[in-house]
C-alpha positions in Angstrom: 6.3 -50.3 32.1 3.2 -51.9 33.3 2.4 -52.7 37.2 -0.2 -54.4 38.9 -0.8 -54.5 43.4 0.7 -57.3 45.1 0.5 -57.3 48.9 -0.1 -53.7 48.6 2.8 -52.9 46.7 3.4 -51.9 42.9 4.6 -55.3 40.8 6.2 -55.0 37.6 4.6 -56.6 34.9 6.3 -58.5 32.0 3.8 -57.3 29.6 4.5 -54.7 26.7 1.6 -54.0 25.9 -1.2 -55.2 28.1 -4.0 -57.9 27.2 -7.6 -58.8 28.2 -5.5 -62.5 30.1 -3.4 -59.7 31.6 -6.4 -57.2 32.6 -7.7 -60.6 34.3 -4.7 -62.3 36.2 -3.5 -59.2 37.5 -6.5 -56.2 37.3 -7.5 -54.9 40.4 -11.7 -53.9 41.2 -10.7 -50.7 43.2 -8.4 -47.7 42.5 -5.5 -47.7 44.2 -4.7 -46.0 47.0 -2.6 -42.3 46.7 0.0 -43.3 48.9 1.0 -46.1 46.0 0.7 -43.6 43.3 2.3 -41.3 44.8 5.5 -41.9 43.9 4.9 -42.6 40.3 5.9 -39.9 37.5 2.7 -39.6 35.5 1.1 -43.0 36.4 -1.9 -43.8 34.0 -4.4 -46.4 35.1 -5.8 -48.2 32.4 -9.2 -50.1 32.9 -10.5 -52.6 30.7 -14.1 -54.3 30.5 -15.3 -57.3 28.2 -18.9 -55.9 26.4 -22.2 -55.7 28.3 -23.2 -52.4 29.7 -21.0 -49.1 30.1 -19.9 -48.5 33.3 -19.2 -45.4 34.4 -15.7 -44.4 35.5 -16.1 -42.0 39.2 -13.0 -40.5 40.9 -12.1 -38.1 42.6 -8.4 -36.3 42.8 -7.7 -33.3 45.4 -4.1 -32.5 43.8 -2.2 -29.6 45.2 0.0 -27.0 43.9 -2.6 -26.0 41.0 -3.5 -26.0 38.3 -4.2 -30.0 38.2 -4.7 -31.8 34.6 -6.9 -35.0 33.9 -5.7 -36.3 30.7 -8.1 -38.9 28.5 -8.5 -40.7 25.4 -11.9 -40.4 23.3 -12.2 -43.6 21.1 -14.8 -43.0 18.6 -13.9 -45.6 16.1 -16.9 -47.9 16.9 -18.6 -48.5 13.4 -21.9 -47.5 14.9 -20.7 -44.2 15.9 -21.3 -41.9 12.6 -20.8 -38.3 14.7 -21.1 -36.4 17.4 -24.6 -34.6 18.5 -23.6 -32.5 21.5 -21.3 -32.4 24.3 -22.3 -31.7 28.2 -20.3 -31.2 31.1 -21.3 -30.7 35.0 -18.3 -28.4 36.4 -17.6 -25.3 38.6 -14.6 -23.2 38.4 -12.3 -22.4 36.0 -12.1 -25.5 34.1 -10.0 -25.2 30.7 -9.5 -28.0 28.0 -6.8 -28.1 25.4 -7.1 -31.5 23.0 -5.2 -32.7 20.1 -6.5 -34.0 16.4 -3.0 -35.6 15.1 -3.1 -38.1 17.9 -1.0 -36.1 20.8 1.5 -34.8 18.0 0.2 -31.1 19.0 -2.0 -29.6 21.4 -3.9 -26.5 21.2 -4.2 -23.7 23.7 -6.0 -23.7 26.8 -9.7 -22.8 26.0 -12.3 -22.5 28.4 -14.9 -25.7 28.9 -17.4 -23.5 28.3 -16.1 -22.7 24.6 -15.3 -26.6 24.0 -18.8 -27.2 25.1 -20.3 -24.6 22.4 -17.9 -25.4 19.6 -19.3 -26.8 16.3 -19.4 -30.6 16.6 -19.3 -31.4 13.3 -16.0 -29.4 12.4 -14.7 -31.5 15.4 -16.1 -34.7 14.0 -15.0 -33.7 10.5 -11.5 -32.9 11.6 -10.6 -36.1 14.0 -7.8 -38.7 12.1 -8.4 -41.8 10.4 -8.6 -43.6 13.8 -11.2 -40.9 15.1 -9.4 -40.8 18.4 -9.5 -37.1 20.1 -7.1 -36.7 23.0 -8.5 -34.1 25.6 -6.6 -32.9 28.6 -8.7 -31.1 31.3 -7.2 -28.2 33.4 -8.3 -27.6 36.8 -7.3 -23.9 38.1 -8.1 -23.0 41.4 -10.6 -24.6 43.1 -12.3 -25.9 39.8 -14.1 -29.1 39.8 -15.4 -31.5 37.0 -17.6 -34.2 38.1 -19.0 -35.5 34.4 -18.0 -35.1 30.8 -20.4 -36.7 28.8 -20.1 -36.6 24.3 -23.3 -37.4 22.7 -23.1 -39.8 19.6 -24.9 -40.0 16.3 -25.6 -43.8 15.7 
C-alpha cells in the first residue's frame, strides 16, 4: 500500500508500484510529521529525484524503547560503479549493523559499525548478487547516534 498527505492526513494511493508521474502528482518536499507516522506498522518513505546532483538525505529519529533500527537499500548497479574503495561513518554509541547479500532472504548477526567499517571491501563487493544491491539495517542501542554513512565508489 502506497499513501501520499492530503489535508494533513495519509491518502491511499492506487498505485502498485510507484512511478516518477506518481512521485510528481502526489510527492511531498518535507518529511512528514511523527504524529502521521505514528500510527503506521513499519512505514517506509520512499524519495525519488530525476538526475542532476545528489542530494543528501538528513533526518533525525528520537525512537524510544531501544534499541531503534534504520533500515536501507544500497543500489550499486550503476554501470559506472566497478567497486567499492572504503566506507566512513560519523557515529557515537553503540551502533551495530547486520546486512544481507541474497537480497533480504537472510541477515547476518549484529556486528559492530566499527567492524563493518574495517571489513575487506572487496570480499563485500565480490560477494553482492547479480543486482549488486546490499541491504543494511543499522541498530541504535542506547543512546547511540549515526549522523552520516557514506560508501566510497571505484568508477
Amino acid at each position: 500500500m502506497y499513501c501520499t498527505i492530503s489535508d494533513g492526513a495519509l491518502k491511499e494511493l492506487q498505485a502498485t508500484v510507484p512511478t516518477a508521474a506518481d512521485f510528481y502528482e502526489f510527492g511531498f518536499l518535507d518529511v512528514p510529521s511523527s504524529e502521521i507516522l505514528v500510527g503506521i506498522d513499519n512505514p517506509q518513505v520512499l524519495y525519488w529525484r530525476a538526475g542532476g546532483d545528489a542530494e543528501v538525505i538528513k533526518n533525525v529519529t528520537k525512537a524510544y524503547p531501544y534499541p531503534h533500527t534504520i533500515k536501507c537499500v544500497v543500489d550499486m548497479s550503476h554501470i559506472s560503479i566497478l567497486g567499492i574503495m572504503m566506507m566512513t561513518a560519523q557515529y557515537s554509541g553503540d551502533v551495530r549493523v547486520m546486512y544481507s547479500l541474497d537480497n533480504e532472504e537472510t541477515y547476518t548477526d549484529e556486528i559492530t559499525l566499527d567492524e563493518w567499517l574495517n571489513m575487506n571491501v572487496v570480499e563485500l563487493w565480490e560477494s553482492l548478487p547479480e543486482n549488486k544491491k546490499l541491504f543494511l539495517i543499522f541498530v541504535l542501542h542506547d543512546n547511540a547516534t549515526i549522523s552520516r554513512f557514506k560508501i566510497t565508489y571505484e568508477n
